[in-house]
N, C-alpha and C positions, 0 to 999 in steps of 0.2 A: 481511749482504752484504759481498763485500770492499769495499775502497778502490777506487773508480773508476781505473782507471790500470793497477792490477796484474793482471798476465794470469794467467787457472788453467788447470788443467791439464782441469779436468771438462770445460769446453764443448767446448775442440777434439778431444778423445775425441770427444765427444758428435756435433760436427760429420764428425768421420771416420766414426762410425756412417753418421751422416744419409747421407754419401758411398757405404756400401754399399749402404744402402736404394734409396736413387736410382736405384745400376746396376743393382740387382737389378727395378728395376722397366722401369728401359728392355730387358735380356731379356725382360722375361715379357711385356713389353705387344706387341714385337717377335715372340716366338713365338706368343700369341695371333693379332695379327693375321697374321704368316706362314702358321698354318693354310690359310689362302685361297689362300696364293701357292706358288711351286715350294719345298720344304725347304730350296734352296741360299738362297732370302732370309734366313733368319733368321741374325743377328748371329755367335753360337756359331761355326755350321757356315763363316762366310765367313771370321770372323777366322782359326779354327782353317785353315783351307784354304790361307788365304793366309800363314800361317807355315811350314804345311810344304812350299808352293812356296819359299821363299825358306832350305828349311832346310841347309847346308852339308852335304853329305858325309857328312862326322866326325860330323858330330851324330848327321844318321841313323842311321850304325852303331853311335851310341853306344847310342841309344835302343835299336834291336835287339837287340843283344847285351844291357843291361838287362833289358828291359821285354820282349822275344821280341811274341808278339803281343796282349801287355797295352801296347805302341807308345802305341796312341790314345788308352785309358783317361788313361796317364801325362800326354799331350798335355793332357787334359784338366782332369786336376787342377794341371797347373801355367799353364794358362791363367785358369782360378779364383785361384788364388793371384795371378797378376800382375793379374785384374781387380780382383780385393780392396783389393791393395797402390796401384793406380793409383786407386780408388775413394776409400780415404782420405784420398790427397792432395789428391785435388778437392776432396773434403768440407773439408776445412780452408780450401785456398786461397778456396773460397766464402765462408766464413766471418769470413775474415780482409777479402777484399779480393771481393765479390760478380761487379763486374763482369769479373774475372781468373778467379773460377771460371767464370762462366757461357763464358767462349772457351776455356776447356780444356773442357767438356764438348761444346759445338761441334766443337773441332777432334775429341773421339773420335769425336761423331755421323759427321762428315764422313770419317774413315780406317772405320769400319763402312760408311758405303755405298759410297765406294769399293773397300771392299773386297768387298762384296757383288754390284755392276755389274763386278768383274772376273771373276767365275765364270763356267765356259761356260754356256752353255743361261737366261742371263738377262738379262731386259729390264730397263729402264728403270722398269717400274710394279713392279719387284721390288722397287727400294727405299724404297717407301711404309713395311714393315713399323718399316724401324730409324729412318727420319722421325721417322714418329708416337712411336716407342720413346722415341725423342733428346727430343722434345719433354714427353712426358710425364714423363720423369726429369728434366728441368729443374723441373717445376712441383715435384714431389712434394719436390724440393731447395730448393724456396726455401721451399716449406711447413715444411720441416723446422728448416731456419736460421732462421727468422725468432725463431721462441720461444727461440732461443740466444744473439739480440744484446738479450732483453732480459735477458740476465745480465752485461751492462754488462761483455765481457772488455775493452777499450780504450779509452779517451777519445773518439778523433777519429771520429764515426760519422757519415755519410752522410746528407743529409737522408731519404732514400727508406727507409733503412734504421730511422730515430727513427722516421716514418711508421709503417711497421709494428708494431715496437716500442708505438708507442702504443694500436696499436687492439689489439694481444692482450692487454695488460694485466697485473697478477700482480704478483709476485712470483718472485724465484729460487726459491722450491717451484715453485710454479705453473707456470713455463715450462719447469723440467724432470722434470714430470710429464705436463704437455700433449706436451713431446717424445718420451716413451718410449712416452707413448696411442696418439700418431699415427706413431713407427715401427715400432712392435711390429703394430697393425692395417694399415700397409701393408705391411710385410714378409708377413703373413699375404697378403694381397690378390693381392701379387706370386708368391707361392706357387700360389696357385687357380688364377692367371692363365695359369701357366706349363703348369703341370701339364692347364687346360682345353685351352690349344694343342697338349700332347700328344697328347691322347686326341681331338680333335675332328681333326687332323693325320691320326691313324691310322686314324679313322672316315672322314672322306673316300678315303682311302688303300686300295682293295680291291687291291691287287700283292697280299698272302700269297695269300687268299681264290682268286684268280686263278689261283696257281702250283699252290695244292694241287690245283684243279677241270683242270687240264690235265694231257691224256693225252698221253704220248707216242710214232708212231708207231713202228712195227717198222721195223729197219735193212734195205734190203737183204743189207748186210755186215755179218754181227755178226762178235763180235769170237771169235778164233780161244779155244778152249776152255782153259783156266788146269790147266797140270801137276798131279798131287796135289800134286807135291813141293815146292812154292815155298817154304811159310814151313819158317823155320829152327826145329830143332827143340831149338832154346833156349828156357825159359820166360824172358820179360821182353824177347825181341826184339820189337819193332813189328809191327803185322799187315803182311801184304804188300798187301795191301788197305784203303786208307785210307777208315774211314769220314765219312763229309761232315761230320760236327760236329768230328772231329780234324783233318781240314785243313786247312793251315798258311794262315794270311791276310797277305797283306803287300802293301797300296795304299797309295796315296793319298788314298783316298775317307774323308774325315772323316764324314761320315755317308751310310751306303748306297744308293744311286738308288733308285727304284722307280719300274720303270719299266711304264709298261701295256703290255703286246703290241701289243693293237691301234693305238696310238702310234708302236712301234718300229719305224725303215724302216733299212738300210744304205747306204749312195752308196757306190760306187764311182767314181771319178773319177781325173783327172789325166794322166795322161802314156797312153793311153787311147785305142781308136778307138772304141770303144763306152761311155757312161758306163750303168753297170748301179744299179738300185734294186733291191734285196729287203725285202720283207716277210715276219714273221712266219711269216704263214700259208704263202707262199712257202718257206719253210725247212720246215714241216710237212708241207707236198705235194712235197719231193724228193725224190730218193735221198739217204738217208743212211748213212751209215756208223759202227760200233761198233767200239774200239781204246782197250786197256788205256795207258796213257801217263802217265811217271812225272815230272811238273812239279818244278823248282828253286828257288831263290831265288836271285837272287847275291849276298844277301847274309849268306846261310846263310854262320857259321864254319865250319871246320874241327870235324869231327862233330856240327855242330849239328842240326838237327831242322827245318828248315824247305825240307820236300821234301814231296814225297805222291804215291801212285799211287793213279788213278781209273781206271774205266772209262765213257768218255766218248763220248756220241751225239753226231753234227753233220754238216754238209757240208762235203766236203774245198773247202781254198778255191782250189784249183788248178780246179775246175770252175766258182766266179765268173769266175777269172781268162781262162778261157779263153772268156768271154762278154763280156769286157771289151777282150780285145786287145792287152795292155799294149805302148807301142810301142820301137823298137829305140833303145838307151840309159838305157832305166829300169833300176835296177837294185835297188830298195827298195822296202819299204810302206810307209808311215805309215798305222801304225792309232790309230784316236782314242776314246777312252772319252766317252762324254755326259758326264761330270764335268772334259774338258778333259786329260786324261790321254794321253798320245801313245806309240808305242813305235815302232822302227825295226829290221824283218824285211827282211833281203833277200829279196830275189823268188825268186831260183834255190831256195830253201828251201819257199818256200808253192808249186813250180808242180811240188816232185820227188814222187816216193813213197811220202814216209815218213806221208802222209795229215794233215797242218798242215788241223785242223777250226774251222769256226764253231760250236762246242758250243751245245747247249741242254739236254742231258741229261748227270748227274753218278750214276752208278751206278747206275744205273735208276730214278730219279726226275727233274724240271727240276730246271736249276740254282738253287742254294740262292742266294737274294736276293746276300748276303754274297761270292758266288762267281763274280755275273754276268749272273745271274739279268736278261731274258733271255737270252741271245748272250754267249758271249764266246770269247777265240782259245786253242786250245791247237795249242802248234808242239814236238813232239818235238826234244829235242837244242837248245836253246835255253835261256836265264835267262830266266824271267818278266818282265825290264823292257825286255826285247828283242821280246819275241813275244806274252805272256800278258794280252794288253789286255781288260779287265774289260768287261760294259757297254756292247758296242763299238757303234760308230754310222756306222764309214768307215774305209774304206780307199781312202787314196791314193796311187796308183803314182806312184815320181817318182825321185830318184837321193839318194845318200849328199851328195853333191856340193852339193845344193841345200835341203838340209830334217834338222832337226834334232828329236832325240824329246827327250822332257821332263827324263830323265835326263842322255842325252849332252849335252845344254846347262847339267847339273848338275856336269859332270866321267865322268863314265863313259863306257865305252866303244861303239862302232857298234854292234859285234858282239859276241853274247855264248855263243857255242858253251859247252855245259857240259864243265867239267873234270871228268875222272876221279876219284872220290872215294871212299873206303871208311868207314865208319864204324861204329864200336864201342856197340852200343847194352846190352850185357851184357859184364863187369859196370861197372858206373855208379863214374865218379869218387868216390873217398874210400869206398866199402864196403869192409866188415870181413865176410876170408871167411876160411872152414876149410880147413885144410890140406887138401891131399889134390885129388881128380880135381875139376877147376872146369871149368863151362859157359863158355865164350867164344862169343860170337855179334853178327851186326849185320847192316850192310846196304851195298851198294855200286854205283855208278850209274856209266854211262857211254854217256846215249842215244845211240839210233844206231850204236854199233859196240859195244856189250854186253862184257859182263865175261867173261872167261875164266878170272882166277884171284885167287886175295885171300890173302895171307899175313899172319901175325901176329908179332908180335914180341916177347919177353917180356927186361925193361930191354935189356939191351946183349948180349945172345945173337942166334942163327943165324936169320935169317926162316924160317918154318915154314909150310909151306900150308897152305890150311883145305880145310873142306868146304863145296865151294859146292851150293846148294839148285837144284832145276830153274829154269832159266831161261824165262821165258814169250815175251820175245820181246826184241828189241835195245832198244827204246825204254821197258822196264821196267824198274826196278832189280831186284839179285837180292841173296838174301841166304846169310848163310855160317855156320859153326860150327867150333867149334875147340874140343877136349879136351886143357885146360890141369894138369900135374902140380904144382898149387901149393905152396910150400915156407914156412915163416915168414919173416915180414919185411915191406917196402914194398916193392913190384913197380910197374912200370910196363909196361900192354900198350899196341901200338901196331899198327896194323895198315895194309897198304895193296893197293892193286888194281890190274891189270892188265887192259888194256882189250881188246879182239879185234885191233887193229893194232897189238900187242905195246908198246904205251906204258905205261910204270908211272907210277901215281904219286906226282908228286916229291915230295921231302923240302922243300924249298926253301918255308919260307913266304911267305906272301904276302896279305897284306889283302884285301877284297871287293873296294873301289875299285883300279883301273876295272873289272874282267872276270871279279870272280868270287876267292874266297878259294881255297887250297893248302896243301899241307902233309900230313904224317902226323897224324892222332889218337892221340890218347893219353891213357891215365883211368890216375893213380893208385890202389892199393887196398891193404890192409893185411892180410899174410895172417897167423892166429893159431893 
């Protein structure tokens, strides 16, 4: 054994172990008991939730533009990493100075249930899960150090600390072999534990079960019959029809609602001479209505890919609204997602014609869990963090003036009308083509007052017009084709669109924040 006095390097390893051990077991014991409780209690779901309320802008975009809709995945693995990194240090600080660790693991207990009691739709008995969690990673932590002070790393030790020391006994074998016994079988433990809160989470949990067993009914209005000619007849442009697994995902929802129908009610409230309740079933017994409608991001780049057209069932919410009353001076909605998620639609928009629905059907099935599953808002000619509230559970009429969405209190803008966009989906940045007649082909949006014409550009030559594809209807994207005479060399295409009220669009770039990104696309290619 060393010299009493001299510090080595094995315990406090060992003890940072011990520190992952610990976390790992305040998760699992956390998700285990979660099982019982709403999904939003377990630790994961709150921390992760409560950073991406607090995530700057820039970040978000950065993440976007990275990570597209692997976002959360990303979220994830670098939340792992900081619990890991923050894990060790406890473990040490425990090690070193017991009673210093045990109030840093405290204080994480304590920012986990606070952060837990800040999520919408949760009570008080929600944070039992990360409690018990907090408490049981203390035990399993001092279990674990205890066999590491008897490798004598310090002189000056604690009476409480000799105490235990004495009753485990050993030797330096022996206590770090008992330590690697009892972290290796609670790591194991913590595994079972976690993984049982899964499956007994989703065994409680019948939302899928639910979604598939629901029929949807027939529209009154279906939706007006789709041109032959829509998709472009470039191979490798995107369907003009997006199917539900290729649809572009971009919330806030760290882990998905699931929510029961028979649970789900809507309020309508606020500014209001009639406050309106709907029910599920209620949405099932209306008139509904069937309309192709081609959803944005704003924070889709410049030719980026996070758009999608569905053809989507719901009730227009201009027919709540007019069950509602809303009174003179309103001039917004605040819609609110069960996850605390808020967006900010003017009114004039949800009460015109362009049919702004409370969806429950996504191309002839319910909405897929992931997408909103059950209710959610699609508002033609709008950015999704303005209109496309997930999950939704209210609508409050009220004014710009007086109520702020979750974004615009992040930096973004009221109103998020969508910019005219054209985009280049064929041929793809950095391909290597053959000389001679080249497919050019993409897709161009401009809800609400539809595309007229899209022209292309090849580097620093004459804009050229394409061939635009049938257009289904204003609120649809359309797409286009162009027969390119390629020559050798590095070419750059660029292409842009023109809207039906003669707007082109600009050249002039412009970042997402606040209102939506601009600019021409443009893909490199190398022709041989």
């Amino acid at each position: 054994m060393k010299k009493l006095g001299l510090r080595t390097k094995g315990p406090e390893t060992m003890a940072a172990l011990a520190g992952v051990v610990s976390a790992a077991v305040v998760l699992a014991v956390a998700e285990l008991i979660g099982a019982f409780f709403t999904a939003r209690a377990t630790p994961v779901f709150a921390l992760g939730s409560t950073f991406i309320d607090f995530t700057p802008s820039w970040m978000k975009d950065f993440a976007i533009a990275t990570f597209g809709t692997n976002d959360k995945a990303a979220l994830f693995v670098g939340m792992g990493l900081t619990i890991v990194l923050l894990a060790c240090v406890l473990g040490v600080v425990a090690y070193r100075k017991w009673a210093l660790g045990v109030l840093g693991v405290l204080f994480m207990g304590v920012v986990i249930v606070a952060s837990v009691l800040t999520r919408a739709g949760v009570g008080p008995a929600d944070a039992i899960p990360s409690v018990l969690g907090t408490i049981s990673g203390l035990i399993v932590l001092r279990r674990l150090i205890v066999p590491l002070w008897g490798l004598k790393a310090w002189p000056e030790a604690p009476a409480d600390i000799a105490a235990d020391v004495d009753t485990q006994g050993g030797g330096t074998g022996t206590s770090r072999r008992r330590f690697f016994a009892a972290a290796g079988i609670t790591a194991v433990a913590a595994g079972i534990a976690a993984t049982g809160g899964r499956l007994l989470g989703a065994a409680r949990n019948n939302v899928a079960q639910a979604r598939d067993a629901l029929r949807l009914p027939a529209p009154i209005k279906a939706a007006p019959p789709v041109p032959a000619g829509v998709q472009s007849p470039v191979p490798g442009v995107l369907p003009w029809l997006t199917p539900n697994n290729d649809f572009y995902r971009i919330d806030t929802a760290l882990s998905v609602p699931e929510i029961n129908v028979n649970d789900w009610s809507l309020r309508v409230h606020g500014m209001v001479e009639e406050e309106v309740t709907l029910t599920f079933q209620d949405l099932l017994d209306a008139d509904l209505i069937e309309s192709h409608v081609t959803l944005t991001c704003v924070s889709n780049p410049v030719g980026g890919k996070l758009a999608g057209n569905a053809k989507w069932l719901g009730l227009p919410i201009r027919e709540v609204l007019k069950r509602a009353k809303p009174k003179d001076g309103a001039d917004m909605v605040l819609s609110r997602s069960i996850d605390g998620f808020s967006a900010s639609t003017p009114l004039e928009v949800l009460q015109d014609d362009r049919d702004a629905m409370l969806a429950i059907g996504m191309n002839g099935e319910p909405l897929p869990v992931e997408h909103g599953y059950p209710v959610r808002m699609v508002v033609p000619g709008l950015y999704g963090f303005v209109s496309a509230t997930k999950w939704v559970v209210e609508l409050e009429v009220t004014r710009f003036a007086d109520s702020k969405a979750y974004w615009t209190e992040r930096g973004w803008s009221e109103r998020g009308p969508i910019k005219t966009m054209a985009r280049v989906d064929v041929p793809t940045s950095f391909a290597k083509l053959k000389a001679g007649k080249v497919a050019v082909g993409g897709t161009a949006w401009a809800q609400t007052r539809g595309i007229t014409k899209v022209e292309v550009q090849i580097d620093d030559g004459d804009w050229v017009e394409a061939t635009l594809s049938d257009e289904a209807s204003t609120i649809t994207w359309r797409q286009w084709s162009y027969e390119w005479d390629a020559t050798p060399g590095m070419h750059y295409v660029k292409a842009r669109a023109t809207d039906a009220t003669g707007e082109t669009q600009t050249e002039k770039r412009a970042d997402p924040v606040p209102d939506g990104a601009s600019g021409w696309p443009s893909v490199m290619v190398t022709v041989e």
